[in-house]
N, C-alpha and C positions, 0 to 999 in steps of 0.2 A: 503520416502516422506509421505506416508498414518498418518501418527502418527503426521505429522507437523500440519495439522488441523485435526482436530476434527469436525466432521460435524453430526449433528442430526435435528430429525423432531419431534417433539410432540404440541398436541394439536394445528396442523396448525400455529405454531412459524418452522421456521429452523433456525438453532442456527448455528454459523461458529465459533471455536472457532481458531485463531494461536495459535500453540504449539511447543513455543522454547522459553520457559521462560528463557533457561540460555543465551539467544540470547538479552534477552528483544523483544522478538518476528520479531526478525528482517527480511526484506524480500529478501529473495535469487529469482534471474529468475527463478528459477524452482517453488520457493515456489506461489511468482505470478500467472505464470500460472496456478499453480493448484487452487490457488484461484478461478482465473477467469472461472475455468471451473467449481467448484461447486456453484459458482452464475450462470451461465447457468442452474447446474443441478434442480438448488432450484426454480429457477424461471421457468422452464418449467414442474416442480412437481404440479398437477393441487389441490394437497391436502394443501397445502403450501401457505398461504396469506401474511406471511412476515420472511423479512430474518434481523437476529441477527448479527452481525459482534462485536468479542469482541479477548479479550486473555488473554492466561494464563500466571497466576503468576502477580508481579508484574509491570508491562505495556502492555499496548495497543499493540503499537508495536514502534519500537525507529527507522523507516526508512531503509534503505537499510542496509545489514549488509556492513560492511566494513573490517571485518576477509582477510587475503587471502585469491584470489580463487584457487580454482584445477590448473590452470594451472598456475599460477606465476605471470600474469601480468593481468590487467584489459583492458578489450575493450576499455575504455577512456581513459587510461594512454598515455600523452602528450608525452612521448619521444619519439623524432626523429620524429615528426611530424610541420609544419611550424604553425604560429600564425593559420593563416587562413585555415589550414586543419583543425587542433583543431575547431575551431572555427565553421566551417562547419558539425564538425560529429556532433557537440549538436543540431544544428538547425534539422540536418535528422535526430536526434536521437528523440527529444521534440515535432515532429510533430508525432512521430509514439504515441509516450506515451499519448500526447492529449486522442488519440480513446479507447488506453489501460484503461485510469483513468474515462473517464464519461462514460464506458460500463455497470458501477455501475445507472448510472442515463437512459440509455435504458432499464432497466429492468422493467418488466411490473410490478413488486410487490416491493413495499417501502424496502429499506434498513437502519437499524437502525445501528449505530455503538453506540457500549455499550462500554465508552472509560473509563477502570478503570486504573487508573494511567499515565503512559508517553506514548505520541503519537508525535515523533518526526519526523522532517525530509519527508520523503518518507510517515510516517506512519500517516501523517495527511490528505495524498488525503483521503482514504476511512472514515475519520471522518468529511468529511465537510456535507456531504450529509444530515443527520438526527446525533445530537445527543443528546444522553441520557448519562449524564458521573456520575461518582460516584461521592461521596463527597470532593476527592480530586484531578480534573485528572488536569496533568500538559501537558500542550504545548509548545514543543520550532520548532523554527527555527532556526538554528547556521548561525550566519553569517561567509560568506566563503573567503578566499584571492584566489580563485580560479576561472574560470569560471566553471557555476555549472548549472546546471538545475533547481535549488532551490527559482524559483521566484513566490511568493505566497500571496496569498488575499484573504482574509478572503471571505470564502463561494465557493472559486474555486479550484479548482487541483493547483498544482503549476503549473503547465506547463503551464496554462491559465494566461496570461495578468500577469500584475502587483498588 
């Protein structure tokens, strides 16, 4: 996991970079969390006035990956579940992510996302905050025939509102 970000501090900048360019910096549970804890680590670094959020290679980052996981089958996967179970884990699932996504906007020092190329999906919560994009960064939202957690507004998390 150490080598999926790349995390430094110079001249009071700390720089967060994703690193799984052949992912297009896609984000695994594991990879989030660690995220989320060197934003803790960078914001309670009292040398440190602001944090970089960027990634390597060719995009930002392109959303959740969607590879297989380890174990065969996804936490959300709808088989053998009724409409309304389905329906019920995204609601307990969208409320928890809420607190996960504006944890970025608790932090006591500004966070900038430096969005060079595609920032899809998933990969657009941590660009609405502050950004700075290169000359040509691309945005999508795919639209889904699924129910999805994927509902989003310009300037909010997806998980927030319409």
């Amino acid at each position: 996991m150490g080598e999926e970000i790349i995390y430094s501090v110079e001249e009071s900048i700390a720089t967060i970079t994703l690193n799984r360019p052949e992912r297009m910096n896609a984000l695994t549970h594991e990879l989030e969390a660690e995220l989320h804890r060197i934003f803790d680590q960078a914001d309670a670094d009292r040398a440190v006035r602001v944090i970089i959020l960027t990634g390597a290679g060719r995009a930002f980052c392109a959303g959740y990956d969607q590879g297989q996981p380890t174990s065969g089958t996804r936490h959300s996967d709808p088989t053998g579940k009724s409409l309304a179970d389905y329906i019920e884990f995204w609601q307990r699932t969208d409320a928890g992510r809420v607190e996960y996504w504006t944890h970025m906007w608790r932090l006591g020092k500004p966070v900038i996302a430096a969005v060079n190329g595609w920032a899809m999906g998933g990969g657009l919560s941590p660009s609405h905050r502050i950004r700075r994009c290169s000359r040509n960064p691309r945005c999508a939202i795919s639209r889904t025939r699924h129910f999805s957690s994927a509902r989003c507004a310009v300037g909010r998390p997806p998980t927030v509102g319409r």
